[in-house]
C-alpha positions as CSV (number, residue, x, y, z in Angstrom):
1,X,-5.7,53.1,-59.4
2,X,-6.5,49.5,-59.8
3,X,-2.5,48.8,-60.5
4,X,-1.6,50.8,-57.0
5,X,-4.9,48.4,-55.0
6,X,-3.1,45.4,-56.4
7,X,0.1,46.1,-55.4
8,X,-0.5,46.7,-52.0
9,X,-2.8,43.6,-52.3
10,X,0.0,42.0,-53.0
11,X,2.6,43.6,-51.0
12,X,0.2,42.7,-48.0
13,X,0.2,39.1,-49.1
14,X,4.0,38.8,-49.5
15,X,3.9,39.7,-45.6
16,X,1.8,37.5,-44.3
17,X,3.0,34.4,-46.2
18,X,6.9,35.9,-44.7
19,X,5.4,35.9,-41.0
20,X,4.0,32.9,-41.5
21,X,7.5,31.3,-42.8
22,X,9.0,32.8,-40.0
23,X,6.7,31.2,-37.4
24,X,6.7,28.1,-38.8
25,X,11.0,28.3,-38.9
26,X,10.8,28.9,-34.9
27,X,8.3,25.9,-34.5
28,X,10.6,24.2,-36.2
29,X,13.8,24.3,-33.7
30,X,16.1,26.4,-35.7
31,X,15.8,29.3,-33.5
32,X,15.6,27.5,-30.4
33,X,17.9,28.1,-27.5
34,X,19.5,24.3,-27.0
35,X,19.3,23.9,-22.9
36,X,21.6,20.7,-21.8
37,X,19.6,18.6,-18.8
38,X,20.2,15.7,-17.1
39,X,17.6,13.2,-17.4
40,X,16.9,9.9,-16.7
41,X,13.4,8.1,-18.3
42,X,11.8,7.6,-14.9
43,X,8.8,8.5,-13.9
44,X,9.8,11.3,-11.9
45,X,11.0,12.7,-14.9
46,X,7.5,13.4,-16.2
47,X,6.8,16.9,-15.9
48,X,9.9,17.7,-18.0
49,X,8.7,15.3,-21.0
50,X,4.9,16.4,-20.6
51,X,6.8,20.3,-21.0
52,X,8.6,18.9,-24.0
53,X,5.4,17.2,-25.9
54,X,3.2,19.8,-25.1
55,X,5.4,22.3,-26.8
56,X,5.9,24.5,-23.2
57,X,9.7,24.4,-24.0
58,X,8.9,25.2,-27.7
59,X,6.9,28.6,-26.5
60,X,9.4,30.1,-24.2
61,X,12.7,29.3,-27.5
62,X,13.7,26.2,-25.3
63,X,14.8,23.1,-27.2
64,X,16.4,20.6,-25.0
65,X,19.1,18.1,-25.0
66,X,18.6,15.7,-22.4
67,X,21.8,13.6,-21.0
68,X,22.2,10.6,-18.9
69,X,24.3,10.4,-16.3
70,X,24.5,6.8,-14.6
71,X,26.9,7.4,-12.1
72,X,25.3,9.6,-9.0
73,X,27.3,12.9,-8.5
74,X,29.0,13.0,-11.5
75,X,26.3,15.5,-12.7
76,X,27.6,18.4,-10.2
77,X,30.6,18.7,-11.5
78,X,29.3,19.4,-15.2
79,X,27.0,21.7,-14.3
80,X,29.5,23.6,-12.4
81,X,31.8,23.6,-15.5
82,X,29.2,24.6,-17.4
83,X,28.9,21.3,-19.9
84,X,24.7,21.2,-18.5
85,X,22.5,24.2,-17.6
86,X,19.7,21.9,-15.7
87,X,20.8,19.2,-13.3
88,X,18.0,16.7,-11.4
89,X,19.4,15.1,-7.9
90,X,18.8,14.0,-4.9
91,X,20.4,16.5,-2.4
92,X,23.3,14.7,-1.3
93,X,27.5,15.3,-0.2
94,X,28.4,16.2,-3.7
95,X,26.1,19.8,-4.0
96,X,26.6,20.5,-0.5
97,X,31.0,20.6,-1.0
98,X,30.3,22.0,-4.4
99,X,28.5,25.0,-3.2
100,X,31.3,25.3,0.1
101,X,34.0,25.6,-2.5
102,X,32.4,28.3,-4.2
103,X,31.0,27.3,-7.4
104,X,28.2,28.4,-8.5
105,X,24.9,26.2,-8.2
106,X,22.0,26.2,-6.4
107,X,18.2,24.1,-6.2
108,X,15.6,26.4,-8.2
109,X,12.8,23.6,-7.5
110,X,10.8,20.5,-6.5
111,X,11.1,17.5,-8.9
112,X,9.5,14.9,-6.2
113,X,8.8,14.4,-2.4
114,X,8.0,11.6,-1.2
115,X,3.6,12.1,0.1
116,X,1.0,10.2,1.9
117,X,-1.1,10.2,-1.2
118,X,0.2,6.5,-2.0
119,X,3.6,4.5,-1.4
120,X,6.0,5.4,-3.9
121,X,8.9,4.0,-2.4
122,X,9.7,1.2,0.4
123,X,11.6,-1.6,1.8
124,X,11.1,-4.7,0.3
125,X,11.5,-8.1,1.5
126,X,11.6,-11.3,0.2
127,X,8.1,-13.2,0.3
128,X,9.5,-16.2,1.4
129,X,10.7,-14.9,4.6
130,X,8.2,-12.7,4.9
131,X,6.0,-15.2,4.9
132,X,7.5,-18.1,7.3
133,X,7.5,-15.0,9.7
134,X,11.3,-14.5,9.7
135,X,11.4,-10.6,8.5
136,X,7.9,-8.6,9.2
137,X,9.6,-5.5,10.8
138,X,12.3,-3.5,10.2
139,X,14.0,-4.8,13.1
140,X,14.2,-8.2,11.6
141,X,16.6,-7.4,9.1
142,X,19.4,-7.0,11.7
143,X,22.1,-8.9,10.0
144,X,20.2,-9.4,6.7
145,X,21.8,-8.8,3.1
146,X,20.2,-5.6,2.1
147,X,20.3,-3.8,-1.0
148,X,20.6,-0.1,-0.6
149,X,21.7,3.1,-3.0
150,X,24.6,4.6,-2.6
151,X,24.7,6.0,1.1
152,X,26.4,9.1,0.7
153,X,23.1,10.0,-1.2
154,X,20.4,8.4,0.8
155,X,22.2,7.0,3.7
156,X,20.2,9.9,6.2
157,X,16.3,8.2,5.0
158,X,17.8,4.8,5.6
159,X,18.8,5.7,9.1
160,X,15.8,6.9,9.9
161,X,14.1,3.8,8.3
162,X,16.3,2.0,10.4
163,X,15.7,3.3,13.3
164,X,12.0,2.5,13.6
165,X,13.4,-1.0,14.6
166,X,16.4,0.4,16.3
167,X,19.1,-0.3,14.0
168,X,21.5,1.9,12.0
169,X,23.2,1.0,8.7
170,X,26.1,-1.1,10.5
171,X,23.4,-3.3,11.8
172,X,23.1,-4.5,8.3
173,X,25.2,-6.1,5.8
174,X,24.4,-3.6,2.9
175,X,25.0,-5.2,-0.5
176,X,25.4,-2.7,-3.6
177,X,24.4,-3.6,-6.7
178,X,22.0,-1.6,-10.2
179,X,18.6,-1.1,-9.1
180,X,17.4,-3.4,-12.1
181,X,19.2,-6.2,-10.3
182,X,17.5,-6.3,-7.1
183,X,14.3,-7.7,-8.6
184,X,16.5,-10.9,-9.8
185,X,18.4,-11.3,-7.0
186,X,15.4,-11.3,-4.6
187,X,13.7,-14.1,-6.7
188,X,17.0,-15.7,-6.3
189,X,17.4,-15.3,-2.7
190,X,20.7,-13.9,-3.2
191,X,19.8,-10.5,-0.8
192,X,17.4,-10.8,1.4
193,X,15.4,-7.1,1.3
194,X,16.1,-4.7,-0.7
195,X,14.9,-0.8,-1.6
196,X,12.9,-0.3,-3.8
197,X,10.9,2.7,-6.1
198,X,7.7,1.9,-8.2
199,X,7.5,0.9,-10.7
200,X,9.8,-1.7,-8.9
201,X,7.5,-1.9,-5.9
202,X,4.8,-3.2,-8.0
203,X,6.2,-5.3,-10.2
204,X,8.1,-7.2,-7.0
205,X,4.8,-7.3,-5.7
206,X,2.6,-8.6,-8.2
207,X,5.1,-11.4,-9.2
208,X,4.6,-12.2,-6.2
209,X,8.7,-11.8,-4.9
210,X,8.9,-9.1,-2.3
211,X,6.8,-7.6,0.4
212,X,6.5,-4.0,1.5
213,X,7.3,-3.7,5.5
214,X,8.5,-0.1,5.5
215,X,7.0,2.9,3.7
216,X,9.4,5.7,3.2
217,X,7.1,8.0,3.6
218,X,6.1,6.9,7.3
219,X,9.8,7.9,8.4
220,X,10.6,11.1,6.8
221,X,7.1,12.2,5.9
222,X,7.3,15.2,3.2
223,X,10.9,14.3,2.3
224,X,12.7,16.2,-0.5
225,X,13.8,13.4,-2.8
226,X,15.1,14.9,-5.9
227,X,15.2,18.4,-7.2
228,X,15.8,20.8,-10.1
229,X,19.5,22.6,-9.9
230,X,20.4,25.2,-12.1
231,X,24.6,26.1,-13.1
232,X,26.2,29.3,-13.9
233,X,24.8,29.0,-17.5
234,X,21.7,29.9,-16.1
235,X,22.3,31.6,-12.8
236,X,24.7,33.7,-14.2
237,X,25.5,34.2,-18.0
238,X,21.4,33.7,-18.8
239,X,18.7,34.4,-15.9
240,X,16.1,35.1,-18.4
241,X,16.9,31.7,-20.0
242,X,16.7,30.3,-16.3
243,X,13.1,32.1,-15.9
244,X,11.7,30.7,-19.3
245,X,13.1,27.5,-18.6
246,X,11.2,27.1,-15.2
247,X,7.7,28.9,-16.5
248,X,7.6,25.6,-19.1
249,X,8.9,23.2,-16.9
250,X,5.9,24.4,-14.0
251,X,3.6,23.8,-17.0
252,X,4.3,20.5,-17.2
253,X,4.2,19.7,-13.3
254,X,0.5,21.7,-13.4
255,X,-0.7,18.9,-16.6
256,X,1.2,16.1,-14.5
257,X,-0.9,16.8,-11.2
258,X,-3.8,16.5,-13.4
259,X,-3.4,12.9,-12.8
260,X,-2.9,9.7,-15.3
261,X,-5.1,11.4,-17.5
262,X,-4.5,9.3,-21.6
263,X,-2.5,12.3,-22.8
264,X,-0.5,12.0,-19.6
265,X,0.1,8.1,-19.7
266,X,0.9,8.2,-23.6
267,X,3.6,10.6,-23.0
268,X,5.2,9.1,-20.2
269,X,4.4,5.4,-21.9
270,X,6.9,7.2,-24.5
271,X,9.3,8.6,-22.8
272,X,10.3,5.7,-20.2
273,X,8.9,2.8,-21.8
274,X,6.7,1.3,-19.3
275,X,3.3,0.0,-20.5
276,X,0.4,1.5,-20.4
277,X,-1.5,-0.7,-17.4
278,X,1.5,-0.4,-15.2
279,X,1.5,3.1,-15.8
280,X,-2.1,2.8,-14.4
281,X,-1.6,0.8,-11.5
282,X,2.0,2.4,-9.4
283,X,2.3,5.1,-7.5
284,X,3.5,8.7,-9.4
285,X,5.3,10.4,-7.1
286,X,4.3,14.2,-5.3
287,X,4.8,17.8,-7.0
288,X,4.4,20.9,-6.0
289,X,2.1,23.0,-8.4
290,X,4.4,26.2,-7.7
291,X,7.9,24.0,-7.0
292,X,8.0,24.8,-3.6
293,X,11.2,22.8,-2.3
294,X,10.2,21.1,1.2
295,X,13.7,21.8,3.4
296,X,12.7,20.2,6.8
297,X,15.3,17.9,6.4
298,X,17.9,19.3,4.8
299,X,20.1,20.4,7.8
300,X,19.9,17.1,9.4
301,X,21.1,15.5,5.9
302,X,23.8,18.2,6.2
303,X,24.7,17.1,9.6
304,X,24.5,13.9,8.9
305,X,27.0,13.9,6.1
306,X,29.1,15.9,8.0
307,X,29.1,13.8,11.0
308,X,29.8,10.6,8.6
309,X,32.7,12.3,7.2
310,X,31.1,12.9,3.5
311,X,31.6,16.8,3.3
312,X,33.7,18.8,5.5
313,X,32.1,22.3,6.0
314,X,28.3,23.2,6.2
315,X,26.3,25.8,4.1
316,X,23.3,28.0,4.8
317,X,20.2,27.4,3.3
318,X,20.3,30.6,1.3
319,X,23.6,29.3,-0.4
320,X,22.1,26.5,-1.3
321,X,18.2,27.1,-2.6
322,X,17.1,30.0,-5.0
323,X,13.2,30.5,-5.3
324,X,13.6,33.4,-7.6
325,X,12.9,31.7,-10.5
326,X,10.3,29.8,-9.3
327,X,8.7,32.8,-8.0
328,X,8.7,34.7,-11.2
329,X,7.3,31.3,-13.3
330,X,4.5,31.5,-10.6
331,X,3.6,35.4,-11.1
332,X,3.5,34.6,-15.2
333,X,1.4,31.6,-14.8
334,X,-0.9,33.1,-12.4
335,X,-1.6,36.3,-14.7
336,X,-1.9,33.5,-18.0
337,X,-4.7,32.2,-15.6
338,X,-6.6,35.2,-14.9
């Protein structure tokens, strides 16, 4: 009798110790389902590094690969091939022609808008001029050297920027050149305003180089500035995937909207290598808890880009935004909450 008690004594023990090995093998990665993402470390990035710290990519089998691309449009094309599941853009020419030909890709979420909550981005303008009076409204910069993203991206918010002083792009002389750049070539007077993101808008400010004259946010109010887009990977060959995906990645935009709380900052700090008080002192950019995608602009981009020359057809709304799976992240998160 006491031969058959430790038996199954030990029978129940070999069990246990096997789950555990088996739990700790999944926390481990090895039976993770590798998602490719394009990523840059920038702040607006956040929620997707919070997700990954925090182990909500780890919970749902998620292990990510993130990838930069440098080049702006360059990610559409690989997620329509299928070499990324998860692309972040702005909404720009390149999704709008890819979705008219037919492939397959659509925005699943919010990753940043532009809110009144603080200045995030903005025109900035040498402090020299601003201060001998010379630029101190948008309309002074008619003929100015202005650095500016690539238009076919954001040449719609400069417009309207613009035209709070009643002047369009070709009232400028726009000079191109790497974001990183503009803070050295405004100290050397080599542009003369320049746009800018924080933490860029700080940092020009507190050196003392540039001046703020235009919020963003005071000409297209609410504006969509980058999103979540999934490819056929995950519209397609994996919806399930798609779904888990978007219930971690909500996660982390829930812990980010908690604010620059020390876990917050810390993982961000690591992620994008800014320090800790500048982390403390710019402006994070606006998410929506349930990744709500604001569209109120998005036909005039459209037409815009159309008009300009960038795309040649149009697409419907439905073509090119799919809530589903942000829908679905929301219904799990809400019941996890109850």
């Amino acid at each position: 009798m006491k031969e058959k008690q430790i038996t199954k004594v030990l029978l129940t023990t070999s069990i246990m110790i096997f789950i555990v090995f088996l739990s700790v093998g999944q926390m481990s990665g090895e039976d993770l389902s590798t998602l490719k993402i394009s990523l840059l470390p920038y702040i607006s990035s956040a929620p997707f590094f919070i997700a990954l710290e925090e182990g909500y990519f780890a919970e749902q089998g998620i292990k990510l690969e993130f990838m930069e691309f440098k080049q702006p449009g360059l990610t559409t094309p690989a997620l329509a091939r299928g070499d990324l599941d998860v692309s972040t853009d702005s909404i720009g020419s390149s999704l709008f022609s890819a979705i008219a030909r037919g492939l397959e890709i659509k925005i699943v979420a919010d990753k940043g808008h532009f809110s009144d909550r603080c200045m995030s981005s903005a025109i900035m303008v040498r402090k020299a001029l601003y201060d001998s009076g010379e630029i101190t409204k948008i309309e002074h910069l008619q003929g100015r050297k202005v650095s500016l993203s690539l238009i076919p991206v954001w040449g719609y918010v400069y417009e309207q920027i613009l035209s709070k002083g009643n002047l369009t792009l070709d009232d400028i002389e726009i000079v191109k050149m790497p974001t990183a750049a503009r803070i050295t070539a405004l100290e050397t007077g080599s542009i003369d305003a320049a746009g800018a993101t924080d933490p860029d808008v700080k940092k020009m400010e507190s050196l003392g180089i540039a001046v703020a004259i235009a919020n963003y946010q005071d000409s297209v109010p609410n504006y969509q500035s980058s999103t979540v887009i999934y490819g056929p990977n995950l519209l397609e060959k994996n919806p399930e995937l798609g779904k888990k995906f978007m219930i971690a990645y909500l996660k982390g935009v829930r812990q980010y909207n908690k604010g620059k709380t020390q876990r917050n900052l810390e993982i961000i700090h690591k992620h994008t290598g800014l320090d800790l008080d500048i982390l403390k002192e710019i402006c994070f950019i606006s998410f929506h808890p349930d990744g709500h995608v604001n569209t109120q602009y998005i036909p005039a981009v459209q037409d815009w880009a159309y008009e300009k020359g960038y795309i040649d057809s149009k697409i419907t709304l439905e073509e090119l935004i799919d809530m589903s799976f942000a829908e679905y992240a929301n219904e799990v998160l809400e019941r996890k909450d109850m």
